[in-house]
C-alpha positions, 0 to 999 in steps of 0.5 A: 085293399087299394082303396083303403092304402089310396085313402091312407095316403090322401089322409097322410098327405092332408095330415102333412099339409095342414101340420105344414101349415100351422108350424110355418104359420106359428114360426112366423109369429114367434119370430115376431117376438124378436122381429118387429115388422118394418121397412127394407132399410131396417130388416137386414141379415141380422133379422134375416139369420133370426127369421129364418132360424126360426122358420126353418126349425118350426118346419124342421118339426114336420120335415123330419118325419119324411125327410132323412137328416132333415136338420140340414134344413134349418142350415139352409133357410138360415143361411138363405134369409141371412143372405136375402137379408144382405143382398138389396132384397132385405129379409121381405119376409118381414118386411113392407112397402114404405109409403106405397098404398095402391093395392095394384102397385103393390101386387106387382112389386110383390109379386117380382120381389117375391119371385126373386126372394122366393128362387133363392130361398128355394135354390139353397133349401134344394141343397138340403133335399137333393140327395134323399127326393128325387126331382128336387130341381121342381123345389126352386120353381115351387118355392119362386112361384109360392113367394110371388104370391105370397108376397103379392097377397101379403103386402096388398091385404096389409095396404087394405087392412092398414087403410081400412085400420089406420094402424100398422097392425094391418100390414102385420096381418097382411105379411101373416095372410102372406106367409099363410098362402105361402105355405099353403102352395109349398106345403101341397107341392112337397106332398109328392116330393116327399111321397117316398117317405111315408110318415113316421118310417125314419128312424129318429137319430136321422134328425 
């Protein structure tokens, strides 16, 4: 019997990571229908609020399942990517070094933007999981050290596809490659998080 409610849990955690990972794949490619992939001048809060609007929604979908009133995060990636989109960052979730192709120097700017990215983005979604996930505060480092190497295997996968290409649509498949790793280091991490609420347990008024 506690072989069979360990094997339950394993599937439902597997279950999770996976529709973790495709909603946060999928809204990053919507999102590319109003978002065209640039340099950090042009992808500002504008493009930060939209990004994020749409992220946040994609894995609104899938938090709402084990999450009590998870809409709050869609609020709070909105408004972190609108912010991040403000501040001198850039919304670097769609964005991509300007004129810098060695995959080294691109790994480590990745790397230190994507920390800093990654602990704001995780510090306001902490908002939205305090009250209901015990050990919350582990989000922020979560979602700081996801981003750092996201960010580092996004923009040094899009400098190789780009020069193995010699079009820009390699940099878009290096920010997708990104998002991917991303998502899937987060999408692991909240599995025990979120291990409280088993899936489907909340009522659906609960959004």
């Amino acid at each position: 019997m506690a072989h069979l409610k360990e094997l339950t849990s394993l599937n439902s955690g597997i279950g999770f990571w996976l529709q973790w990972m495709c909603v946060t794949i999928c809204g990053f490619l919507l999102s590319l229908y109003w978002i065209e992939v640039g340099f950090r001048p042009d992808i500002r809060w504008f493009q930060g609020v939209m990004g994020g609007l749409i992220i946040g929604t994609a894995q609104w979908l899938v938090l709402r399942q084990r999450l009590p009133q998870a809409v709050w995060w869609i609020a709070a990636t909105t408004l972190a990517w609108g912010l991040i989109g403000y501040s001198k960052l850039g919304a670097l979730g769609w964005v991509v070094p300007q004129e810098m192709y060695s995959v080294t120097l691109r790994s480590l700017y990745g790397g230190l933007d994507g920390l800093k990215v990654g602990a704001i983005l995780g510090a306001i979604q902490w908002f939205a999981l305090r009250r209901h996930v015990s050990n919350s505060a582990w989000w922020i480092a979560v979602s700081a050290i996801a981003w750092a190497l996201g960010l580092a295997i996004g923009w040094s996968s899009g400098a190789i596809l780009r020069l193995k290409t010699g079009i820009f649509l390699g940099e878009v498949g290096g920010l997708g490659l990104g998002w991917g790793a991303i998502a899937a280091i987060t999408g692991i991490c909240l599995i025990p998080l979120l291990s409280l609420y088993p899936p489907k347990s909340l009522k659906t008024g609960g959004l």
